[in-house]
N, C-alpha and C positions, 0 to 999 in steps of 0.2 A: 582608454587603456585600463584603467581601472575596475574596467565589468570583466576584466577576462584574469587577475589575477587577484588569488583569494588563498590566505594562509588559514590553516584552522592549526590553534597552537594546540588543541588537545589531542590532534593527530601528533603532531612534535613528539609530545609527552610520550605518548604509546609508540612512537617511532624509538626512542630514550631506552623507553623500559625494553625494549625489543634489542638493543644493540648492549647496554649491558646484559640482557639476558646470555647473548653470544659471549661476553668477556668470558660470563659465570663458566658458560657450557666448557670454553678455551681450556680455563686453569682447570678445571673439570678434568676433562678429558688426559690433560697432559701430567695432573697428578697420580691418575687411575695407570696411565705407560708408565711411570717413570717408577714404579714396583715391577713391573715385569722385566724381567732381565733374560737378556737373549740367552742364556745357556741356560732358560727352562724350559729352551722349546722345542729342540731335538739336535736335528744333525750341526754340523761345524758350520759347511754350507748356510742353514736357513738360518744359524744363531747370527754369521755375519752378515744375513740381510738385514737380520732386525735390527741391528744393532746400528746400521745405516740408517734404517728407515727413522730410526728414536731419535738419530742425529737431524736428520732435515724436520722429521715432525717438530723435535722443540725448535730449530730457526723458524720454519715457516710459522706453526702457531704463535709464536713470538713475535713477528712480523703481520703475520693478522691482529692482533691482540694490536698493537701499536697501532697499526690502521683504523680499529673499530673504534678505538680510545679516542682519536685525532676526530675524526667524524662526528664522536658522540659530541667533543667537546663542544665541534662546530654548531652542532643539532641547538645545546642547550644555548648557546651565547646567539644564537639567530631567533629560538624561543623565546626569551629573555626579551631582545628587542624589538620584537612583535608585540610582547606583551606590554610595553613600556608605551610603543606608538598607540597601540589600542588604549591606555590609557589615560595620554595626552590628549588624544580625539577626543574622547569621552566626557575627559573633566572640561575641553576647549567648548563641545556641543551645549555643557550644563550653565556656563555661563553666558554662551551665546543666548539660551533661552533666559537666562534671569535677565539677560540683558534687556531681551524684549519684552518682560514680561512688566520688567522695571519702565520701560521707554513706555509701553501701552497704558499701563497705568498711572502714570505723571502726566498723559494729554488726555485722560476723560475727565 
């Protein structure tokens, strides 16, 4: 089972910098609308489209923003313990070999 799943934590990482890059673009985005004001943009009509559309864009981007953040958190706390197992292995394999290296050398 173990030859067919394989985490690479520094994909994680770049997965990380990738999802706050979307936070960044989010707040980005939603402070570049939030200066434009619908009655700089022509008729009655399209002022109270926009002014609609400004309404669902801050829920929604606000609601993705929440999502991304949940996700990222997950990304890091599963990175974190990947990286902590790979650790454990590591230092478990270094003693395993002192072990043997110790046992070999005590019977010659």
């Amino acid at each position: 089972m173990g030859d067919h799943f394989k985490t690479d934590t520094d994909q994680l990482g770049q997965f990380l910098k990738i999802l706050e890059g979307c936070v960044r673009d989010l707040n980005e985005a939603r402070a570049a609308l939030a200066h434009v004001r619908a009655d700089q943009i022509g008729t009655k009509r399209l002022d109270e489209a926009c002014d609609g559309f400004q309404e669902r864009w801050k829920y929604g981007s606000e609601q993705t923003k929440e999502m991304v953040e949940a996700v990222s958190e997950g990304v890091k706390s599963n990175k974190k313990a990947y990286e902590e197992v790979e650790d454990a292995l590591e230092e478990a394999f270094k003693k395993m070999a002192e072990q043997e290296t110790s046992r070999q050398g005590g019977t010659n």
